[in-house]
N, C-alpha and C positions, 0 to 999 in steps of 0.2 A: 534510609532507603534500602540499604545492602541485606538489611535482614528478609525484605521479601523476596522468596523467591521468582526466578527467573523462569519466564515461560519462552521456549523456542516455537518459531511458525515460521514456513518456509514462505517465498514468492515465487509467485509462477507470471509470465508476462505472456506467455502460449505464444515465443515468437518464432515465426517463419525460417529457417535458414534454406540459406541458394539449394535447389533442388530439394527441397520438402513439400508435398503435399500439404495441405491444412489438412488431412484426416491425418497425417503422419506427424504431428503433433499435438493434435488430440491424443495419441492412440500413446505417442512417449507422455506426456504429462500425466496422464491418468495411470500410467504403470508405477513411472515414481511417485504419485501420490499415495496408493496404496500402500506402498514400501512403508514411507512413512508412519502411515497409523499402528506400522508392524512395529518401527523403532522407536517407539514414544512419546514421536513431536507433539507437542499441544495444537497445532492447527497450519491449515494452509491458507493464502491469498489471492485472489486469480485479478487480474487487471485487464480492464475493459479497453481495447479502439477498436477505430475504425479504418478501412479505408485503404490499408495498408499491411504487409508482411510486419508490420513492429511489433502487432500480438492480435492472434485470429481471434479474440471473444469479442463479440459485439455485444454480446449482453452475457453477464454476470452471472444471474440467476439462472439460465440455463444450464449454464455449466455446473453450478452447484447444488441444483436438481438432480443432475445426473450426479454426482461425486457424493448427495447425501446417500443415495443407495448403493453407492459403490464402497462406503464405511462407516464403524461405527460411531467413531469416540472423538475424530477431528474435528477440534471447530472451523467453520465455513467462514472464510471471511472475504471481503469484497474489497478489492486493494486496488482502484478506488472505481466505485460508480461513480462518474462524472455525471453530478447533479444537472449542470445546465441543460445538457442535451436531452432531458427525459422529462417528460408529465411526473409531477412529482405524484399524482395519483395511481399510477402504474408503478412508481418503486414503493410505496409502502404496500402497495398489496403482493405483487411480487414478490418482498422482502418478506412478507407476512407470510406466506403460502412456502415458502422455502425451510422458514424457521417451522414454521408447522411439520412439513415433510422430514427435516432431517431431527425431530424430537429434541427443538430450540438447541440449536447449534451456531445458529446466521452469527456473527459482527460484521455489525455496518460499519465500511469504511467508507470515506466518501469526497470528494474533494470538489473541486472549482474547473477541473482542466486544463491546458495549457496547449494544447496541439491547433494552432490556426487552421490547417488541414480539415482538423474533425467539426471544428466551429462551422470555416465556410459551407460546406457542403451540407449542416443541415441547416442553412438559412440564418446563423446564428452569429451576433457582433461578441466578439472575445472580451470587449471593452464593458459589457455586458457581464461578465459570468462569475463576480463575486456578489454582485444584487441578485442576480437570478441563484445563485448558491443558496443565500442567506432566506429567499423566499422558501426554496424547496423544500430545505433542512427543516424551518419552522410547520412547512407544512407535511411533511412525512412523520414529525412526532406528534403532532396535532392528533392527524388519521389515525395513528400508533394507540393513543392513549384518550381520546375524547368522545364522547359521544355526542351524533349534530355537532360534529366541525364545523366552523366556519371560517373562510378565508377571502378577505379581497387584498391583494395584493399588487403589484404596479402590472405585475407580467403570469402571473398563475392568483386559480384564485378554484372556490367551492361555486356551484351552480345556485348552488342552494345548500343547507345546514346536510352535512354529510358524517354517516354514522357506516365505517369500513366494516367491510366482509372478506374474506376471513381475516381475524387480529389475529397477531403476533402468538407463540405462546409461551415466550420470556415473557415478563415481567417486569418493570412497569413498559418493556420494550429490550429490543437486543441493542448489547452495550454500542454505541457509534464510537468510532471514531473518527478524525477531521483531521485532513493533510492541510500539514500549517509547519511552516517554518520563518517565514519573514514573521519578526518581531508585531507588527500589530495586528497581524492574522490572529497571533498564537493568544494575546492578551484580549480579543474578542473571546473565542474561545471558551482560555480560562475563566472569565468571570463568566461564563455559562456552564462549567463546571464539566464540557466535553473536551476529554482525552484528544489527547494529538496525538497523528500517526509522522511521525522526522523525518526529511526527505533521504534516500540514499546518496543523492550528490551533494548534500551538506558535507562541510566535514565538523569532526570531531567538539571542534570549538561552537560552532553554531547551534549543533543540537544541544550542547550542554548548555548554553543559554538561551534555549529554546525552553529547555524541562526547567531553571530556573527560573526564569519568567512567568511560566505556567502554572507553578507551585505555589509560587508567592503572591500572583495575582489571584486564583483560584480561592487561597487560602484568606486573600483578603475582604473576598467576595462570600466569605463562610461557606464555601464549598468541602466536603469531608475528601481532603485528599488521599488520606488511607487506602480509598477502596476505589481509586482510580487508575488504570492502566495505562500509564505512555507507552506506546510503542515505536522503537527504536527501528528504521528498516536499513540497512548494513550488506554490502556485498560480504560473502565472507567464504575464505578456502582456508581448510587446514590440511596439512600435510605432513606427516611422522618426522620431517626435520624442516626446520628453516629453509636452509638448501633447497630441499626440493618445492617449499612455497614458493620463492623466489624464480625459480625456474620455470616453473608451473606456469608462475605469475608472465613473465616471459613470453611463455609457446601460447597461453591462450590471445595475450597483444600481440604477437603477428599473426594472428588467426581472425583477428575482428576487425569488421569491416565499420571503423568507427563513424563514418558517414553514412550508414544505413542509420542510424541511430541521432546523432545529430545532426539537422541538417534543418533550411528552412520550413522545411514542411512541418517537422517538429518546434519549432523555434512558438513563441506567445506571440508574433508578429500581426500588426492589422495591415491588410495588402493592400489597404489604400493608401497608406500612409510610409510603410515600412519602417515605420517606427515600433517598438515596443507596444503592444495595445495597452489601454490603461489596467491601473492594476498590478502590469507583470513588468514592470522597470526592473525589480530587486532579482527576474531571476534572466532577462536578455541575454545577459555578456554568457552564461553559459552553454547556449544553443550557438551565439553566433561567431562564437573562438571556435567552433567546432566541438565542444566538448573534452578538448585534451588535455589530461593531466598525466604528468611523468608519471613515473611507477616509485619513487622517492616520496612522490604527494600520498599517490592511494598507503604505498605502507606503512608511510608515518599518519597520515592526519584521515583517510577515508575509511579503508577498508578493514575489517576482522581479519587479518590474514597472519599466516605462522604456522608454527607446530602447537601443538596440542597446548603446551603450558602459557606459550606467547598470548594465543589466542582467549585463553579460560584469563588471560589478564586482561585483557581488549574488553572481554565480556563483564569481568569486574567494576569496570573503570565508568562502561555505558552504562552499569548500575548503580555506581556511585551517583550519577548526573539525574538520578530519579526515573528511568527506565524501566518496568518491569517485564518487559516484554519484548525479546530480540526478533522481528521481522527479517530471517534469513532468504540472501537473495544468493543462492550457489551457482550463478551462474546462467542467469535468464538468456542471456546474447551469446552465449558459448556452444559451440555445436559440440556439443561431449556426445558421445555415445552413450545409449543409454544406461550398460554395464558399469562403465568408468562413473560414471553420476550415480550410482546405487552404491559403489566404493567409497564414494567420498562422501557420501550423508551414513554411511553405516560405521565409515571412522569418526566422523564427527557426532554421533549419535553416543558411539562408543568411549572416543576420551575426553570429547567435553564437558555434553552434556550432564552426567552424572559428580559435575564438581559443583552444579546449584538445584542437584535435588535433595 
């Protein structure tokens, strides 16, 4: 696996902090995203809710409309369109008209959901949203790739034999990827031969058995794993020593407000029940401890964090696991200014990066 090289792409969550305008994180994200196409990244990610200051995109493709003609060479990725909440006939044309605009640049990322918050509100049972996933998904590559589609389905379906305007202009479609981390998500999946996107609050151990389960199922299913992309999605800070990782790591925890972030409204919860909705048993206890892990967890077992050499080992190590693709997340909930955030993707651009090109 270590022989393929290593693609870097940032995340962006476009979240709110206490006195931000939502145009005043539009206007920082789109600065540092430009940066990047300047420093080499392979692509970015923008992530979809609602509802709430957790991240102002409510749609996806909006935003990467505008950021296709704001660069040239980044690929666009979609970290994650929550399936359930959308006509799946609207995300492949959508998706189609984006890839079109930015001269086939889209990766579909795309997932199931998990915020009860974004479910209730648009009329939608959480309990519901790995059927409704699996409808979507089959029907946006359907649309992708068919002429007179056809779909009846329990909960989406075609009117009638449906032939999409405007298609994609990748080929045979833009690569997907599927946020999957619990073990029988990822082995559905694999024997369908679509790539997994790793959660970032896994730790280290889980995604590695995430990517070997995936490998071996996939492989078992005669899927050509060669030319599949895992991608790996990782908080990660580097800083010229140890030291001042460690510190860093520090000043930005008593700076976050970790209950804006975990809390019920986030949690997979069905509010009838207050039970875990089904489905999301494997990931409850994380929402509802609050989300708290020492800084002894994130450094040993979560996060890409260190100095230069630490770090270019972290990144090794998630490549050894069958990874070819690091999903950097430098700090989505962290109110950095936006100087200090162009410093530290321009060091990390700088010593890391160039140890797997």
């Amino acid at each position: 696996m270590a022989d393929r090289p290593m693609k870097f792409s940032t995340f962006h969550l476009f979240h709110q902090n206490a006195g931000q305008s939502a145009r005043e994180v539009y206007d920082y994200q789109i600065e540092v995203i430009e940066l990047l196409e300047e420093l080499g990244f392979d692509g970015v990610w923008v992530a979809e809710h609602h509802f709430r200051d957790y991240g102002v995109v409510p749609n996806i493709f909006t935003m990467l409309a505008h950021l296709a003609a704001r660069t040239e060479r980044l690929r666009l990725g979609t970290g994650i369109v929550v399936l359930p909440l959308h006509n799946p006939i609207h995300v492949a044309e959508e998706a189609a008209m984006v890839d079109l605009l930015s001269g086939g640049r889209l990766e579909l990322g795309v997932g199931r959901g998990y915020q009860s918050v974004e479910f209730e509100n648009f009329g939608l049972d959480l309990g519901e949203a790995r059927d409704r996933f699996n409808e979507c998904l089959d029907m946006v590559v359907g649309l992708w790739t068919q002429d007179g589609y056809e779909y009846k389905g329990r909960y989406y379906g075609t009117g009638r034999p449906l032939t999409l305007t405007p298609r994609p202009l990748q080929k045979p479609h833009p690569p997907l990827h599927v946020a999957a981390i619990s073990p029988e998500t990822v082995e559905i999946y694999a024997a369908r031969g679509l790539p997994i996107l790793a959660d970032p609050a896994a730790p280290f151990r889980k995604i590695a058995k995430a990517a070997q389960t995936w490998h071996a199922v996939a492989a078992a299913n005669g899927v050509d794993t060669a030319e599949a992309e895992l991608v790996a999605s990782r908080i990660v800070y580097v800083a010229p020593t140890i030291e001042q990782a460690r510190a860093d790591q520090a000043r930005f925890e008593a700076a976050f407000d970790r209950s804006r972030i975990f809390n019920a409204q986030s949690a997979p919860i069905d509010s009838r029940t207050g039970e875990a909705a089904k489905g999301f048993e494997y990931y409850q206890n994380r929402y509802l401890k609050g989300g708290a892990v020492d800084s002894e967890f994130r450094w040993e077992q979560l996060e890409v964090i260190g100095d230069p050499e630490r770090v270019i080992g972290q990144i090794k190590m998630i490549q050894e696991m069958g990874y070819s693709h690091l999903m950097c997340d430098f700090g989505s909930t962290r109110p950095m200014p936006v100087e200090e955030m162009k410093k530290v993707l321009r060091f990390f651009a700088a010593e890391v990066m160039p140890a797997f090109r």
